[in-house]
Each structure stands twice: as structure tokens, then as C-alpha cells.
Backbone bond lengths (Angstrom), bond angles and torsions (degrees), N, CA, C in turn:
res aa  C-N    CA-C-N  psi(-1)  N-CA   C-N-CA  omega(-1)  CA-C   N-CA-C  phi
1 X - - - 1.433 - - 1.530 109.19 -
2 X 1.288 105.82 136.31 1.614 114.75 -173.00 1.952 103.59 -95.54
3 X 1.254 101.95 131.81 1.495 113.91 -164.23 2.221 79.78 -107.40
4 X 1.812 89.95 155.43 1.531 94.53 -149.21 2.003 71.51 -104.72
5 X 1.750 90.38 164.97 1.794 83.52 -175.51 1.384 97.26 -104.28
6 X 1.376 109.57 -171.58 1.818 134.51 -179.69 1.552 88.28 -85.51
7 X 1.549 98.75 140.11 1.839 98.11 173.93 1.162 102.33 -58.51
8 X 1.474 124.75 176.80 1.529 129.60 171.41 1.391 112.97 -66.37
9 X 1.426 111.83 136.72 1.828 100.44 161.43 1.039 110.73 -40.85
10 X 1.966 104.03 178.56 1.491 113.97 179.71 1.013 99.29 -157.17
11 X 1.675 116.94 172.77 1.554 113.02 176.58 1.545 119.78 77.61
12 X 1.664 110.09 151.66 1.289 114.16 179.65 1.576 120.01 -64.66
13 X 1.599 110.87 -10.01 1.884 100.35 156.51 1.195 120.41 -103.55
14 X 1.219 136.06 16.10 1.472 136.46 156.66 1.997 124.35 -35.34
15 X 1.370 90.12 -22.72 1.629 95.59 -173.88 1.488 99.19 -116.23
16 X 1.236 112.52 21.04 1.608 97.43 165.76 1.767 114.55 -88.14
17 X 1.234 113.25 164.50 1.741 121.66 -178.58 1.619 97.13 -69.39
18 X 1.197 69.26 170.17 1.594 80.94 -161.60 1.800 124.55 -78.36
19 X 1.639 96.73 -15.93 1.401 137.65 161.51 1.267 96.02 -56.91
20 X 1.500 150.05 -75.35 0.774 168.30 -174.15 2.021 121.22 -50.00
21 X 1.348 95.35 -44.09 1.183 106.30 -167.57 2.154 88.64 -93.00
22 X 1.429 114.15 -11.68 1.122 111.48 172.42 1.807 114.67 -77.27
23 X 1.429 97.32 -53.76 1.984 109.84 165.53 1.792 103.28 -31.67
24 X 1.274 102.88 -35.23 2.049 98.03 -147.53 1.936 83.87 -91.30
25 X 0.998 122.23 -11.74 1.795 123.13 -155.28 2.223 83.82 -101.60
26 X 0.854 101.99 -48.21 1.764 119.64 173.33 1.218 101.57 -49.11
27 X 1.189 128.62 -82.86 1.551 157.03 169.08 1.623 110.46 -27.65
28 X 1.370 110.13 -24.94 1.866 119.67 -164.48 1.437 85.91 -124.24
29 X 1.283 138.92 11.48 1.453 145.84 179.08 1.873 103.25 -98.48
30 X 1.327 75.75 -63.88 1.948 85.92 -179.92 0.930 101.86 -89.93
31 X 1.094 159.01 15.17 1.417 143.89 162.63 2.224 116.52 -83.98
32 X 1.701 71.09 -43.11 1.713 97.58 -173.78 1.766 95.35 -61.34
33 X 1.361 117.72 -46.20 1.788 132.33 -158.36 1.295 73.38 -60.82
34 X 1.382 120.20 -86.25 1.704 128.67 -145.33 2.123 102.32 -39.39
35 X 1.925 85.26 -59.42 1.755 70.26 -176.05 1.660 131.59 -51.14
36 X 1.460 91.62 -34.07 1.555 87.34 -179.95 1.736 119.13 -77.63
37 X 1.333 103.26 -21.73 1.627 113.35 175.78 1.951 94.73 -57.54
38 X 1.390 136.00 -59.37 0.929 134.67 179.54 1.824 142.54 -41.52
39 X 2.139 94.79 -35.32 0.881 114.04 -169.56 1.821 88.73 -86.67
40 X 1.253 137.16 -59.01 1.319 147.43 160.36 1.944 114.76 -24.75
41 X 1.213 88.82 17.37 2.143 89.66 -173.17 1.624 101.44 -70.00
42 X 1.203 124.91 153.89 1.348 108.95 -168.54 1.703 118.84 -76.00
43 X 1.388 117.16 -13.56 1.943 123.03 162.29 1.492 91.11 -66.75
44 X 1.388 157.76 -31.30 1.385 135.34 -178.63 1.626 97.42 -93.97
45 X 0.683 131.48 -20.32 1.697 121.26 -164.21 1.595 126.46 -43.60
46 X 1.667 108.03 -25.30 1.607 105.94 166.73 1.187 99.27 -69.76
47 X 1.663 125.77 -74.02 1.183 110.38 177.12 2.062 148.02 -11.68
48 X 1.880 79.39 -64.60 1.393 77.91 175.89 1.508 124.95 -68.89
49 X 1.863 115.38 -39.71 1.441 97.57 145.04 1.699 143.48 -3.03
50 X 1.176 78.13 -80.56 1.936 98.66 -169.52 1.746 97.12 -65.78
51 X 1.602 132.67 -48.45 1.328 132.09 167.04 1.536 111.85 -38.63
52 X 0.684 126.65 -47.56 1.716 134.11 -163.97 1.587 121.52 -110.43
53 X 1.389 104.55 3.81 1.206 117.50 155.12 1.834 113.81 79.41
54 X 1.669 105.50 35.55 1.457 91.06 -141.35 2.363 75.82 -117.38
55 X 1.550 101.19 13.15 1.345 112.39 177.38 1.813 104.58 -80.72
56 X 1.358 120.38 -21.24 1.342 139.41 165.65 1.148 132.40 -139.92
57 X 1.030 119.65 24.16 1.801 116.72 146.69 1.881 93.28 -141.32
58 X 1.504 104.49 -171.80 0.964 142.91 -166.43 1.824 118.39 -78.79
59 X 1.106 94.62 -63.50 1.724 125.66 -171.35 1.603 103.99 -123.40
60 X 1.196 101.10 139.82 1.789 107.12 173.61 2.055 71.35 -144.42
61 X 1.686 76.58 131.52 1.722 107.85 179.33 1.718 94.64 -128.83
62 X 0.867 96.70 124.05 1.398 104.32 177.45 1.768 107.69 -132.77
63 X 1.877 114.61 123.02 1.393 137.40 -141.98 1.369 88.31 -120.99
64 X 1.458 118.51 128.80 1.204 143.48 -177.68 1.416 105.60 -127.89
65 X 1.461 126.77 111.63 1.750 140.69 -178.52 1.892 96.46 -106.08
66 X 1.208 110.27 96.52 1.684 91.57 158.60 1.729 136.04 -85.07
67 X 0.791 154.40 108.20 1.354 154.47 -153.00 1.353 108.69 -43.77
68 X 0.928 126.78 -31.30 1.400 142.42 -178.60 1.480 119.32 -56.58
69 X 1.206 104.20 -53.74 1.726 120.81 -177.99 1.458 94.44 -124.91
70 X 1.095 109.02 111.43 1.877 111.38 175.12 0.951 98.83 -102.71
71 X 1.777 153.21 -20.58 1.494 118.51 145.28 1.268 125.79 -62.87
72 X 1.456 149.28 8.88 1.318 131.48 165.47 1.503 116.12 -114.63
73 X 1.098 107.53 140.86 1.516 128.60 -179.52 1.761 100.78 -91.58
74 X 1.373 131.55 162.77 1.428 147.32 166.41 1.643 92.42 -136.01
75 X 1.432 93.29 118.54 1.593 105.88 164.71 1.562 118.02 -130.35
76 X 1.569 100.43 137.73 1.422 97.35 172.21 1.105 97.75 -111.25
77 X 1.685 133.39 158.96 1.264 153.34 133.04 1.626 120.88 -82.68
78 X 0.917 114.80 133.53 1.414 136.99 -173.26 1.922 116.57 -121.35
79 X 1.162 106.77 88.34 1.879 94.26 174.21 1.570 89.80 -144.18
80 X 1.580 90.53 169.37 1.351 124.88 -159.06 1.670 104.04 -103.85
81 X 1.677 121.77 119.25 1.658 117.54 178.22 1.438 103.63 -112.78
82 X 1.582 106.75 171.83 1.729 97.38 -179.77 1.629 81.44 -103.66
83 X 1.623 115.12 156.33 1.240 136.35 -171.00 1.550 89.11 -98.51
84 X 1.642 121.54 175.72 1.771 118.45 -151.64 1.989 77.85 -86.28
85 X 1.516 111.09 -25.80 1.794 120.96 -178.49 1.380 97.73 -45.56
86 X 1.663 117.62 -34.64 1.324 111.64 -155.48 1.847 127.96 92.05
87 X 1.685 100.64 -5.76 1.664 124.46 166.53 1.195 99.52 -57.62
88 X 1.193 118.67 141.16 1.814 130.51 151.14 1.563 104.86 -71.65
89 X 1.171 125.18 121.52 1.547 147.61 168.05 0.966 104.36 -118.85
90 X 1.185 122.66 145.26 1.578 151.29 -178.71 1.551 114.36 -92.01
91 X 1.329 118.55 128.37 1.155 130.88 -164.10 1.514 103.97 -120.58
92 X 1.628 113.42 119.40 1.746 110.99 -157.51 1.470 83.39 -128.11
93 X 1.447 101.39 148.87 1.954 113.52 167.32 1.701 88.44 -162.88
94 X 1.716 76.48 145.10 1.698 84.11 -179.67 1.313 99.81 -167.90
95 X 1.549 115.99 123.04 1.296 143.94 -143.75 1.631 95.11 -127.88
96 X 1.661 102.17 -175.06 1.359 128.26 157.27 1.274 102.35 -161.01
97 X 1.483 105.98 165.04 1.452 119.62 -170.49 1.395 121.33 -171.51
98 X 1.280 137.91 130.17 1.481 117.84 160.29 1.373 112.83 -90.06
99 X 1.357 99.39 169.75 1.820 110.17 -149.18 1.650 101.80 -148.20
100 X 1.098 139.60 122.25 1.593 122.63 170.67 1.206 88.95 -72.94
101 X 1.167 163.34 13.53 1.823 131.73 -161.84 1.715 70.81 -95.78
102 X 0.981 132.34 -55.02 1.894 113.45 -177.10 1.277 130.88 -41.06
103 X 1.182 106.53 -9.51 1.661 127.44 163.84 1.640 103.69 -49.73
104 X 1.513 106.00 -40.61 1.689 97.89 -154.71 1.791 88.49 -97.75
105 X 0.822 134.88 -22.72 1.633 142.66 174.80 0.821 109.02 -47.04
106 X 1.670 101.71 138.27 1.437 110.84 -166.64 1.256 101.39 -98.49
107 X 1.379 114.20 163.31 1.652 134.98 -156.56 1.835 99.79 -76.69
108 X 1.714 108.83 89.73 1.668 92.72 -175.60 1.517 97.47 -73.19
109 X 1.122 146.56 5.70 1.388 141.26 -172.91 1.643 116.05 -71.21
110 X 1.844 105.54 -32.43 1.774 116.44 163.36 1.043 101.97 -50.42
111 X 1.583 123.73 -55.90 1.848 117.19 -171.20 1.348 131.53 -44.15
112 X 2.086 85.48 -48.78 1.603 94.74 -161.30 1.672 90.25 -140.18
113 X 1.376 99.51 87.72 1.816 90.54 167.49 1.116 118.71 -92.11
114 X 1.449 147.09 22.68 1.251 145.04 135.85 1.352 127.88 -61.88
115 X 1.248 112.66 -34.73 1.559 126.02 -162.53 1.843 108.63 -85.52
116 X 0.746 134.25 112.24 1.485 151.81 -177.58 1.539 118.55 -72.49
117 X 1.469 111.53 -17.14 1.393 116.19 155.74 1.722 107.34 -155.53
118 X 1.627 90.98 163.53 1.788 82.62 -169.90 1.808 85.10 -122.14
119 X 1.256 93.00 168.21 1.649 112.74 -179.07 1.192 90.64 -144.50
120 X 1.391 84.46 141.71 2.200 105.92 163.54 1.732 97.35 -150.57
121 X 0.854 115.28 167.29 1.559 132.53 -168.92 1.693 102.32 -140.75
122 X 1.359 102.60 119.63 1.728 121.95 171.05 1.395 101.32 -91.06
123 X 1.947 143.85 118.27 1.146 99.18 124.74 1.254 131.79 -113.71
124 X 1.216 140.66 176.88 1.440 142.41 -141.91 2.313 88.96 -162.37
125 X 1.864 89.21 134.20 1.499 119.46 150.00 1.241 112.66 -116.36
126 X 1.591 135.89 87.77 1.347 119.62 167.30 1.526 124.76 -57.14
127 X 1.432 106.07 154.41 1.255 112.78 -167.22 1.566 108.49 -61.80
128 X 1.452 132.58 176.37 1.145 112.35 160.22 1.863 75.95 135.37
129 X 1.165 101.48 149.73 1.847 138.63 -168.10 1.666 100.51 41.31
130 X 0.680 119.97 46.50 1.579 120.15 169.58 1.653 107.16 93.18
131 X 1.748 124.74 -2.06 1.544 111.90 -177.41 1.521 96.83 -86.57
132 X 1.425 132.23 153.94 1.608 127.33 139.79 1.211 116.57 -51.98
133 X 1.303 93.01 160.55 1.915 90.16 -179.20 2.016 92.99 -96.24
134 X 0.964 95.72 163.18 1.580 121.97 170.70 1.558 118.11 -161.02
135 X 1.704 99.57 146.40 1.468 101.37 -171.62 1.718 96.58 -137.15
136 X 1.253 107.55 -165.47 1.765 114.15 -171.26 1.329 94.26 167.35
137 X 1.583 101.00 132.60 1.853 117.12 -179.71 1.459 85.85 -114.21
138 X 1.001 105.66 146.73 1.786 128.81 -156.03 1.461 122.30 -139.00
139 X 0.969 149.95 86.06 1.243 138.62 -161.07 1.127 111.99 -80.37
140 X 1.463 139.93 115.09 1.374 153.60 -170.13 1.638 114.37 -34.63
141 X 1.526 129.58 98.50 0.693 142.41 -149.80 1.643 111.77 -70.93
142 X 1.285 115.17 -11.15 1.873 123.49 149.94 0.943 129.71 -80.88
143 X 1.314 106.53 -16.86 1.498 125.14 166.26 1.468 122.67 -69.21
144 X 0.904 131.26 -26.76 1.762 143.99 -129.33 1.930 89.15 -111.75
145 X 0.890 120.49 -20.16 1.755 115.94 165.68 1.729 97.37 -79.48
146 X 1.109 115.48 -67.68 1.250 113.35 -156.42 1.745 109.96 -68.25
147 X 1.314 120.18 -29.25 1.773 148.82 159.68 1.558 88.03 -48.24
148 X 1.370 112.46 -55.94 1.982 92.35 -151.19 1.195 124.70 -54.89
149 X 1.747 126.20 -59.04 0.927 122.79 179.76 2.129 127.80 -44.13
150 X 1.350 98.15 -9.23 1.745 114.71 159.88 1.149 134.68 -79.92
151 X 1.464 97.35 -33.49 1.478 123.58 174.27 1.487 116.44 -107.04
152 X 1.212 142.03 71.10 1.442 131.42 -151.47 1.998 108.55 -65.20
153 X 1.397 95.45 -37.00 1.088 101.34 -175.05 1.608 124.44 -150.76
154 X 1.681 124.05 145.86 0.872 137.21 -158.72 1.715 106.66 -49.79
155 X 1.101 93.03 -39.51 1.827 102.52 177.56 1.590 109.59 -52.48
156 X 0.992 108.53 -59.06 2.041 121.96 175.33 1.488 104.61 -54.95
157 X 1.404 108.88 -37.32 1.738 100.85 -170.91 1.529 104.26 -67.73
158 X 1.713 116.27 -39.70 1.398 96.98 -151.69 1.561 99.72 -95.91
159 X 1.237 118.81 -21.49 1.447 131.11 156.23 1.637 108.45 -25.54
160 X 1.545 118.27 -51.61 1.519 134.43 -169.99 0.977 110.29 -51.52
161 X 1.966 95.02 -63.01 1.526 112.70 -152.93 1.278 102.84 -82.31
162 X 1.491 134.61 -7.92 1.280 127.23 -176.76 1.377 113.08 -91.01
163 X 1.472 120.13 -1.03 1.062 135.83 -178.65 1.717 120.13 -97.08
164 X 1.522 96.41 36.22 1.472 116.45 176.99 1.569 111.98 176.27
165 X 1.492 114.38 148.30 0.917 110.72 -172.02 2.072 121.44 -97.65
166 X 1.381 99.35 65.39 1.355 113.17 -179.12 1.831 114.30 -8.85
167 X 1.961 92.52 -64.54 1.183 98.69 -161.28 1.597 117.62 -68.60
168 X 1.567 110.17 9.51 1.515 102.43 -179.12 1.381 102.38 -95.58
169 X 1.510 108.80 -20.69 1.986 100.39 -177.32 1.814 93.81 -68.54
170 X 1.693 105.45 -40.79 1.508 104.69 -156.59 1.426 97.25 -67.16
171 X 1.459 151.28 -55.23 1.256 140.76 171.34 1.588 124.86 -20.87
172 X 1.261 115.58 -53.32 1.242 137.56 176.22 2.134 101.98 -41.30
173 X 0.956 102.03 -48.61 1.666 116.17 -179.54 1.203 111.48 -67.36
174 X 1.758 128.97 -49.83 0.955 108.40 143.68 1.197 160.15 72.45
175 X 1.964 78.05 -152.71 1.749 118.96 163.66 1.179 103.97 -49.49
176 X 1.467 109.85 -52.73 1.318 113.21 168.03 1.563 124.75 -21.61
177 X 1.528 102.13 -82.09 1.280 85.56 175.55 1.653 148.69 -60.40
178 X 1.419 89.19 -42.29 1.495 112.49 154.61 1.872 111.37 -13.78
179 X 1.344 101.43 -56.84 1.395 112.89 -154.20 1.656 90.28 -72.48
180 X 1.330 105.52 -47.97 1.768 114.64 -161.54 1.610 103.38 -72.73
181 X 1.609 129.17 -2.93 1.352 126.43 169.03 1.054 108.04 -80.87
């Protein structure tokens, strides 16, 4: 049985070692934590809520593809804990990883060959104490000016995104966190 490949790298770091291309995946780890630790200060916190979608679902996973390394994904997780006060605080983890399920992913680089990394946002309520689960792939709503002209229209986007199964890379993040609480 023939196993399908990772599109080709891209971009002027495609030829870095792999040491190297590990530093820059590290580096886009903490960089991503800090910004979002910032935007999450507790005077923004309705906001960032309601931004990230975490006012109706559970988890906001938000999927980072860099062109560079097309086997690794950057994921953040985003959920909401009660503090011992009883405050809702925000609970952030943000990883990298390679994954074969990107094996079956389709090449966002046809869409958008300018863009040097792509973002999409999962969120997900798993089922469990009597709610259904429900999920929604979301395209980052700062994104979506600079996304459009790739995406002309809403019809093509969801056509795309349904043409992979997002929420199995985004699960994976998670467990992830799950595990690291």
C-alpha cells in the first residue's frame, strides 16, 4: 500500500536542518503563548471570551500550518476554569507537533500562495453530562481580509474545509492539554 506524501516545503526556510526548523517551531510556541497570555488580561476577558468563541463552546483550538515544515502543525488550546474565587480564567497550552493525519490535507498553499502560514480555528463542546457535542472550523476572523481574495467565496471555503478532517488534528491538542492539567 502506497502512503500519500506531505506537499513540498515552501518558502525561504524550507532548506533549513531540521535542528533548526525545530528552534523556529519552539520560538512560534512561545511567542504565540505570550501573545495570547496578553490579549486574555482580566479588563479584556469578556471580550476575549466572546472573540474566540469560548462564550459557546468549550475549547477554541486554534491550527497553525507553516509552509516551511508541512509535517508540523502549532496548536493552541483555549478553555475556560473556575478560579478557587469561583472567576472564569482562561486556560492556554500551545504546542507543536508532527502528525501524519496532514498527509491527507489538502495543499492550502493552491488557495493562498502568498501567505507563509495558514490558521484555522476548531471549536468543539464534547458530548458528555447530558450536552451533545458540537464543533465548527472557523477561519480566524483577522484573517478573513487578507484569506479572501484566496477564498472568493463562502461556498469554496466550506467546500475546502470539509475536505479534511480538522477536528482530528484539533483533538489531539486537547488530550494534550487534558494530560498537562
Amino acid at each position: 500500500m502506497q502512503t500519500e506524501s506531505y506537499p513540498s516545503n515552501t518558502g525561504p526556510m524550507a532548506q533549513l536542518s531540521a535542528e533548526d526548523k525545530k528552534k523556529r517551531l519552539d520560538a512560534m510556541v512561545k511567542i504565540w503563548q505570550s501573545d495570547t497570555e496578553k490579549r486574555c488580561q482580566p479588563e479584556r476577558l469578556p471580550a476575549f471570551i466572546t472573540s474566540t468563541g469560548l462564550d459557546e463552546y468549550r475549547y477554541s483550538i486554534w491550527l497553525r500550518f507553516p509552509e516551511w515544515e508541512r509535517s508540523a502543525v502549532i496548536g493552541q488550546v483555549i478553555t475556560l476554569q473556575r478560579s478557587s474565587q469561583g472567576k472564569q480564567v482562561p486556560v492556554l497550552f500551545t504546542q507543536w507537533r508532527h502528525d501524519p493525519l496532514l498527509q491527507r490535507m489538502p495543499d492550502w498553499k493552491q488557495q493562498l500562495p502568498d501567505e507563509t502560514v495558514f490558521n484555522i480555528s476548531v471549536r468543539l463542546t464534547p458530548a458528555g453530562l447530558g450536552e451533545g457535542s458540537k464543533w465548527a472550523i472557523v477561519m480566524p476572523r483577522d484573517l478573513v481580509p487578507r484569506y479572501k481574495p484566496g477564498w472568493p467565496t463562502q461556498k469554496d471555503w466550506v467546500s475546502w474545509t470539509q475536505s479534511f478532517d480538522w477536528l482530528a488534528v484539533g483533538i489531539g491538542f486537547v488530550h494534550a492539554l487534558l494530560d498537562a492539567l
